[in-house]
N, C-alpha and C positions, 0 to 999 in steps of 0.2 A: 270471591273476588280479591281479597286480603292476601289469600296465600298464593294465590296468583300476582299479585303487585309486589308482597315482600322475598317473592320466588325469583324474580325478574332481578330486583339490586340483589339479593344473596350470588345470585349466576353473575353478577359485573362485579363484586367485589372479588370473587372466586377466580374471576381472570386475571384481574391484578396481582392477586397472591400467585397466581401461575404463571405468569409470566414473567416475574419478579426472579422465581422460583429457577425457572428454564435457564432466563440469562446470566442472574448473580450468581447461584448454586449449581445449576445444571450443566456449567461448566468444567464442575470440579469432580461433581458425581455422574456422570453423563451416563455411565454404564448401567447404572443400577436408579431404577425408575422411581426416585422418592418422591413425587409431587403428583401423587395419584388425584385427578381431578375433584371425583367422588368424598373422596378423603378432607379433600379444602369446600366440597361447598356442607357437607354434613356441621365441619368447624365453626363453619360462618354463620350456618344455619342456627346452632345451638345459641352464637356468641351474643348477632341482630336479634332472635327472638322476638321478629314481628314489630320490633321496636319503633321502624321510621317506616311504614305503609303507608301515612296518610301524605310524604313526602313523594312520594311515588306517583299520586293519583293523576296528576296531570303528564307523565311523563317527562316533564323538564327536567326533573333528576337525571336517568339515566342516560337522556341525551347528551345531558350537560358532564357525566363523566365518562362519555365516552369521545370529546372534546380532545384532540392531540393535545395541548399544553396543558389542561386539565389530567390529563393522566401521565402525562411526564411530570408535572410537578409532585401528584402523588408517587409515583415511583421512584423518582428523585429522593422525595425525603425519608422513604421510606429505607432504602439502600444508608441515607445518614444515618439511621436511627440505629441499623443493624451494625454497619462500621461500627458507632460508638460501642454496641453492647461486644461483641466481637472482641474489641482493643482493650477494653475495659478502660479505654481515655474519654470519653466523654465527659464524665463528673472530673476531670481534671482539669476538661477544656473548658467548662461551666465558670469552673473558681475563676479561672483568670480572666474571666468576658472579655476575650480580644476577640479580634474580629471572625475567629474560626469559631464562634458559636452561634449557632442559629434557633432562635427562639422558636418554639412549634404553634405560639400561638401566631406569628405570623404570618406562616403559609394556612393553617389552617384558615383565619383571618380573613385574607387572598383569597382563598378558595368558597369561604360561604358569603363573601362579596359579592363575587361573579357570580352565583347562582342565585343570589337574593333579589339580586339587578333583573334577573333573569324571571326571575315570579311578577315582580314588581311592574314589568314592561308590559305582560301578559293580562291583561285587564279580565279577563273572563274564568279567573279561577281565584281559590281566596288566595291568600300571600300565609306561606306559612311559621310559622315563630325562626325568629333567628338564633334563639337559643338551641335549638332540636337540629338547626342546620350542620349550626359549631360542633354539637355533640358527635352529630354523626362522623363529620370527618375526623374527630379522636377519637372515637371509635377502629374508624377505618386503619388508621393509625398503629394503634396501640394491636388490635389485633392480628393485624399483617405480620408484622415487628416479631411480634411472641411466636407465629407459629413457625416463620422461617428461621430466626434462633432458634427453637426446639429443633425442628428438624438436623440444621447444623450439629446441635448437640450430641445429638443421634449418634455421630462418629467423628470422636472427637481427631482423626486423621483430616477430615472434612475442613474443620473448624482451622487447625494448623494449617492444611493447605491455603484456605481462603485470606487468614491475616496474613501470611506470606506472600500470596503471588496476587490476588483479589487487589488485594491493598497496594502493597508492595514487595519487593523481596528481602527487604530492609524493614523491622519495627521502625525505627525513626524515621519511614515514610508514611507511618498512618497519619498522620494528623495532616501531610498533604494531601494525602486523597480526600480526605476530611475538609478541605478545603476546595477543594478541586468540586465537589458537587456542592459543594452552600453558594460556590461562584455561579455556577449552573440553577441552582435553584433561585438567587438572586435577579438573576439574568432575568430566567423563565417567568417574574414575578412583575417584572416591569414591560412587559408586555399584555397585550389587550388579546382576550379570550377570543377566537376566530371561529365564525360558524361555518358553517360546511359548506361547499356550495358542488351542488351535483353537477351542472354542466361542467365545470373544470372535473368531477372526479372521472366523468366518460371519458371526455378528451383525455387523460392521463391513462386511464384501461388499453385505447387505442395506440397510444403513444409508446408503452410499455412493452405490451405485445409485436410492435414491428422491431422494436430496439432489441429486444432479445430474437426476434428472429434473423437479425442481421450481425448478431455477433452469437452465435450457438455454434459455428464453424469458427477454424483456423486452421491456415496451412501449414502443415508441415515439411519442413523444407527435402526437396527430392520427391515428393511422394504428392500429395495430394489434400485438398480439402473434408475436415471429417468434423464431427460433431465435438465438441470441446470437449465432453464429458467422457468421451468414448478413449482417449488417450490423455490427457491434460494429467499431469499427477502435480497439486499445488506445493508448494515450496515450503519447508519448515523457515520459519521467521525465525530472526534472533534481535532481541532487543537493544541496539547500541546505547549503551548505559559506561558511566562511570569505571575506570579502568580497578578502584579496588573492591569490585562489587565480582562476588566468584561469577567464574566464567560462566557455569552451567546454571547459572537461578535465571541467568537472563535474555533465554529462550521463551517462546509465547508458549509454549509447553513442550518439555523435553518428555522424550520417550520413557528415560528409568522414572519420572512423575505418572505419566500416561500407566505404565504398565505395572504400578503399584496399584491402582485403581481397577483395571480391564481383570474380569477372571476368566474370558474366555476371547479368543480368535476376532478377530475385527477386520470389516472388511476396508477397502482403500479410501470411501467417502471418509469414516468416523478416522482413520487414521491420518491421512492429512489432513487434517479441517484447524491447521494455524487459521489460515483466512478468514474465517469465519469470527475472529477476537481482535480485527484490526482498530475498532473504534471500543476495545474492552477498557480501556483506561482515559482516553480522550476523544474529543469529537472531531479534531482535526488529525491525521497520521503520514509517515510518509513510508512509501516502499521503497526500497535502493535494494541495486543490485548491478552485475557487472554485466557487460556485451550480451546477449545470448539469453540471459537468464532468467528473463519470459516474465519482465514484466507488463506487456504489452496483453501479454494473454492471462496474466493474472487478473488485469482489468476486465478482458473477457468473461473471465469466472464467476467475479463479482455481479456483473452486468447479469448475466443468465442467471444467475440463484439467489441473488442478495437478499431474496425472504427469511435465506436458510443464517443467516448474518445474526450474531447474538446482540442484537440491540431491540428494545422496544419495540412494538407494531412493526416490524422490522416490512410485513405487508405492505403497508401505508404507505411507503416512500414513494419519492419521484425522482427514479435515479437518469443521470446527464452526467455524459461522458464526452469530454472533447482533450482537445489537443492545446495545451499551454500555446503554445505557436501561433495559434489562431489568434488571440489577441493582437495581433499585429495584422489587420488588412490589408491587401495589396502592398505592402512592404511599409507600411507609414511605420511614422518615428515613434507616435505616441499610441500607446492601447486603448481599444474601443473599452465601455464600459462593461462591468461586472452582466450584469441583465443582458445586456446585449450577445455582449460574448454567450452565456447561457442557453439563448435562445436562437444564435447562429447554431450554435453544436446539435441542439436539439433537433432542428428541422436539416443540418445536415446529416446526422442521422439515421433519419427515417422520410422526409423530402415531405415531411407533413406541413403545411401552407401553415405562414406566420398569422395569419387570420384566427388561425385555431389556438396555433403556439404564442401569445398575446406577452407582452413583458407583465399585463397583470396576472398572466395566469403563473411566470414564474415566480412572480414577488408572492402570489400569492401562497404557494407550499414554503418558501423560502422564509414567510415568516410566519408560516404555522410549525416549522420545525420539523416538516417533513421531506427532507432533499438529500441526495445521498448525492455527493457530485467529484465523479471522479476524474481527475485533473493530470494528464500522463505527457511525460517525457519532458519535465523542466530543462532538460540538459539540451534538447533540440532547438530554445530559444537563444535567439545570438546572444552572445557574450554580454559583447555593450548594452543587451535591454536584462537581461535575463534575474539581477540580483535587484535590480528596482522593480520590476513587474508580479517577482516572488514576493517581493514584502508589502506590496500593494493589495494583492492577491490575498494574502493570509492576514493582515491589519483588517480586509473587508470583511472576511468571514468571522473572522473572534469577532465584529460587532453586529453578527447578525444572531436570529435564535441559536441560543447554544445546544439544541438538540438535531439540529443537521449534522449532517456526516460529510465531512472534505477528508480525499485521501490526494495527496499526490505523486507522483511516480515522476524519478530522477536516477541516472548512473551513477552509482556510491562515488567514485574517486572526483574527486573536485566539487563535491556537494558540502554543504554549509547550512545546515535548519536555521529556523528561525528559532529563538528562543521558546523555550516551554510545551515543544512539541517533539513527541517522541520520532524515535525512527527506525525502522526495523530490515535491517536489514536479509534479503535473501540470503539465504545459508549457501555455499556449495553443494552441487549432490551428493548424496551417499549410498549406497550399495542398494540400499534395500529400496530406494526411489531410483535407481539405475535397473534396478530387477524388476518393477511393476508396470515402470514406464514398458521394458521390452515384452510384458503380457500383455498389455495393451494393444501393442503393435501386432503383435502373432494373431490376437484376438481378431484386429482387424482386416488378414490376410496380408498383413504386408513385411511377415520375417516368420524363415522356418523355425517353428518348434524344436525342432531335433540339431539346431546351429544355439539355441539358446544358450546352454551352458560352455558353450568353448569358448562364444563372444562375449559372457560373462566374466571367465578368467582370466582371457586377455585385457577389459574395457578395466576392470580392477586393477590391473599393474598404474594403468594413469591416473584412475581417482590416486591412488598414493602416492604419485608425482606430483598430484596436482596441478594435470592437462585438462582431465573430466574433468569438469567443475559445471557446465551448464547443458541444458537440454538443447543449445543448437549444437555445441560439440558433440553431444550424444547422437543425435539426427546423422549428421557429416557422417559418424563412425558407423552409424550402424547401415547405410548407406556403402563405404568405403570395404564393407563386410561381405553385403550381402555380393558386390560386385566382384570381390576377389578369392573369396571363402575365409581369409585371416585377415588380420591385423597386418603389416608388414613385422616384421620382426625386427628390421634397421624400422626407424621408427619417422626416418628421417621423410618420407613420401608425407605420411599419414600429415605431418607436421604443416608440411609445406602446403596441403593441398588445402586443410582447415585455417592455415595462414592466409592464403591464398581470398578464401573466401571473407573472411571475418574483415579482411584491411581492405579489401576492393569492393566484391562482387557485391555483398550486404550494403555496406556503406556508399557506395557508386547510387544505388537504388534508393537509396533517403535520403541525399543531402547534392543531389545533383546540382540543383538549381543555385543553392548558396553556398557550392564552395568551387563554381567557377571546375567542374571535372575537367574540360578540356585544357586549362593550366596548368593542373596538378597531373593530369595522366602520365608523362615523360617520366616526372618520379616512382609511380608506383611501380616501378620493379623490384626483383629482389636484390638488383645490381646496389640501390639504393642503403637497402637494409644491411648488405656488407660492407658498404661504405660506415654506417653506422657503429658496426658493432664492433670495426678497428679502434673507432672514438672511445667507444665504452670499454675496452678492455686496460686492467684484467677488472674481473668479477663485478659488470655490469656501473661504473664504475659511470657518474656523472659527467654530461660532456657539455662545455658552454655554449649556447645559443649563438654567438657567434662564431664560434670554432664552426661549429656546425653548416652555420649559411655559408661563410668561406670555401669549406670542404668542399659542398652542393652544389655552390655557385659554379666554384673552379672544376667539378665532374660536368655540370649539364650545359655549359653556356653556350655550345655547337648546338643544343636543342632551340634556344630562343633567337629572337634576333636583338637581343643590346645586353646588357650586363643588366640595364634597369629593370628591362622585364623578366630575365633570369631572377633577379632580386624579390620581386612580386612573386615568383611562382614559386621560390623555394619557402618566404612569409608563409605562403596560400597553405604551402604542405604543410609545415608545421603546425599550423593552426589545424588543420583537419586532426591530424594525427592527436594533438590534444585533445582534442573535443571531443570525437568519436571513435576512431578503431580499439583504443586500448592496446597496443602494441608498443608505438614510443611515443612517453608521456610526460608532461611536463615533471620533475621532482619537486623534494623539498629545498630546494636550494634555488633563489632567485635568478632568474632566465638560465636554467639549464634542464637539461634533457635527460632521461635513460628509458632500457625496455620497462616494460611495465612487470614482466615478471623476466628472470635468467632465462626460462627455456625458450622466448622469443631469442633471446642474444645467442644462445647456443645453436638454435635454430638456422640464423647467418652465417654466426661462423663453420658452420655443419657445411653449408651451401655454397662457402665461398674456399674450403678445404676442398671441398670435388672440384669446382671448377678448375684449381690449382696445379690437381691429378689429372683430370683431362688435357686441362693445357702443357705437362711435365708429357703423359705421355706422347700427346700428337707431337714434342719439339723432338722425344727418343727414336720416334718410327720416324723422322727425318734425318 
């Protein structure tokens, strides 16, 4: 019965150390399997030596450490303990007891509080010494600590890589990140221990399961609905960091790191899998990225696999996906509450009745620290509410458990984080995410194998212009491909027809309602965009917001009927054009305008040079 009871906590401390293992280290070493299970419970086995059995006998133990905040606290400290030995700053941060030192007997402290409370409530078993409780968790402590430094040790490549990028990619960021979880463990520390409750964990089984089966598909544009996994290739992240911080450390991991580590061929999962370290440094993140550039279905990714997420019980969670915009009901001025909002998204959804979806059942994961809640498209919230409902937003969740996961998704250009939270920006494509993407597709029957590499060395000339850049550009072309057998060679179609779509046809379909399309349609021609890029020239060249309305006004006013509503509808465009196409954008210069890159301005003037030819020759043949 003994080795049975002391078999039982040796197997849960053994997770600990494994999964400790998986998310700190196994990051770094992913390739080569250093955290053989067998190997940590034999460790464990020798270290406990039957020690704490009699602590077992009623089962409260292992219940009580298998408690979410119960084992984020321990994992929590135990990540301090190895930073410090790691940095070798610990005993430096000791000397100076400012507030980045965290004492061990206070979580331990913490920790055989809650369990002592725990014997003591339980009338029908004896209560066992509080001395042997304390021990065990420095035990637990001190042996987790040694054997993942050993292992580190192991290679000392390993070890380098982890103080550099673990930490940060800067030495004189250790002692942030050092900070960064004593805040987390502090947090975690003033909260009240939470017991389980089974009926909410069904209701969340149920919940779960519909939610990924409603997002396991995404369309791809021209083609059809497929399963996410079956073409989706996720995006290398780059971390927007500090402008004298070298360009290539501050990638979520760059391939010449990656392929120092891989000694053999890897398939496309382990190769993209940035996604998977979005919560590797904080609990709140944001994604940014430009038009196109899939972060809508990155959320998707998350959504369908987030077990596979390197965070803690990463299982456990109770991931809620809705839309920033929703905060705003029937158009009111002011946003519904945090909860609310929560649990509209949730039953919209999956159409699960608010009876089951309970605002206790969200507060409840929400402060067990179990909520992964991903937050998409801050940029599609109006203007006038959008930078107060952001900080609303993010003020809420820093004061809730700091072991939830909030990601938010916004369009890079005119985004603003909130202080102390990182932001990662999607990368543009690259060759080799241009190349897997189109196996995907062949895979799926929807592009000949034997056109593969001819549309590969044409689709390459524009990643190098830098036209490729996103996976709806990629769609449009390979699409624009399949129907003509090339690329055009004047380039000027290809241009037009992906302009075409990106300023109108995409944007017309998500923002119909609020930006008034039947005002703004008169402009969206290309007549406009030539109008424009006369303003801009030479070389894309700032042009003032009132220049502009003058211009606009004085081309469209035969479309409206007074000057005043001409005035209204040229506002309307503008504002669209800023907030969504990405085309012509506000600059850095207060109320003035340009394209958002040259090849749009070149693109105009391309289109307003033929017209000039056609009009030169119809006046010759007269």
């Amino acid at each position: 019965m003994e080795m049975l009871l002391s078999g039982i906590l040796c197997n849960v401390v053994s997770n600990i150390i494994y999964d400790i293992g998986k998310c700190v280290v196994g990051k770094f070493q992913y390739r080569k399997e250093q955290f053989d299970k067998q190997d940590i419970e034999k460790y464990v086995g020798e270290k406990l030596n039957n020690k704490y059995e009699h602590l077992c006998e009623s089962g409260l133990l292992v219940e009580y450490l298998n408690l979410p905040l119960v084992k984020d606290t321990i994992n929590n400290y135990i990540i301090y303990k190895i930073t410090g030995h790691l940095g070798s700053n610990l005993a430096n941060v000791q000397k100076k007891k400012n507030k980045m030192y965290l004492i061990e007997e206070d979580v331990v402290v913490f920790l055989t509080t809650g369990l002592m409370k725990r014997y003591e409530n339980n009338k029908t078993i004896t209560i066992p010494n509080k001395s042997d409780v304390f021990r065990l968790f420095m035990d637990i402590f001190e042996m987790s600590s040694t054997y993942l430094c050993d292992k580190l040790g192991q290679d000392q490549k390993a070890v380098a890589f982890f103080v550099n990028t673990k930490i940060d990619f800067v030495s004189n960021m250790l002692m942030s990140k050092i900070q960064e979880v004593i805040s987390t463990l502090e947090k975690s520390m003033t909260k009240d221990v939470i017991d389980r409750n089974d009926d909410f964990e069904e209701v969340k089984e149920h919940y779960i399961k519909l939610l990924k089966e409603n997002h396991n598909t995404a369309h791809i544009y021209l083609l059809d609905r497929f399963e996410i996994n079956s073409f989706y290739v996720p995006p290398f992240l780059k971390l927007r960091c500090n402008e004298n911080l070298i360009n290539k450390l501050n990638f979520i991991r760059t391939r010449e790191r990656y392929n120092a580590f891989q000694s053999r061929d890897v398939n496309n999962e382990q190769f993209f899998d940035d996604w998977r370290y979005i919560f590797e440094r904080n609990n709140i993140a944001y994604i940014t990225g430009g038009a196109g550039y899939g972060k809508s279905l990155f959320m998707n990714k998350v959504i369908t696999d987030f077990e596979n997420l390197n965070i803690f019980d990463s299982r456990e969670y109770l991931v809620i996906y809705g839309e920033l915009k929703s905060f705003y009901v029937n158009n009111s001025e002011d946003p519904i509450s945090v909860i609310e909002f929560l649990q509209n998204s949730m039953t919209k959804e999956t159409l699960i009745e608010k009876e089951k979806i309970t605002k206790e059942f969200v507060q409840y994961y929400l402060n067990m620290g179990r909520c992964i809640i991903l937050l998409d498209a801050l940029d599609e919230v109006e203007k006038s509410k959008r930078k107060s409902l952001h900080k609303k937003v993010v003020t809420y969740f820093k004061g809730e458990n700091p072991n939830n996961k909030i990601c938010i998704t916004s369009r890079s250009r005119g985004f603003f984080p909130e202080k102390e939270i990182e932001v990662y920006d999607i990368a543009p494509l690259d060759k080799t995410q241009i190349e897997t993407y189109v196996n995907n597709i062949i895979k799926l029957g929807k592009f000949d194998n034997k056109d593969k590499e001819a549309f590969l060395e044409q689709s390459n000339t524009l990643v190098e212009k830098g036209f490729l850049c996103s996976f709806l550009v990629l769609s449009l072309l390979i699409n624009i491909y399949k129907a003509e057998r090339e690329l055009p060679e004047n380039k000027l179609e290809l241009y037009q027809k992906c302009f075409e779509y990106i300023a109108n046809k995409r944007e017309k379909e998500k923002t119909q309602e609020k930006s008034r399309w039947k005002v703004i349609a008169p402009l969206m021609k290309d007549n406009t965009f030539m109008v424009l890029s006369n303003l801009c020239l030479p070389n894309n060249a700032e042009a003032d917001k009132e220049t502009i309305k003058d211009t606009l006004m004085n081309e469209y006013k035969t479309k409206y009927s007074s000057e005043v509503e001409t005035e209204e509808a040229v506002d309307e465009f503008l504002a669209f054009c800023a907030d969504r196409t990405e085309l012509f954008v506000p600059s850095a210069g207060e109320d003035k305008f340009k394209f958002f890159i040259d090849l749009f301005l070149n693109i105009s003037i391309h289109s307003m040079y033929l017209l000039e030819q056609v009009l030169l020759k119809k006046f010759m043949h007269v």
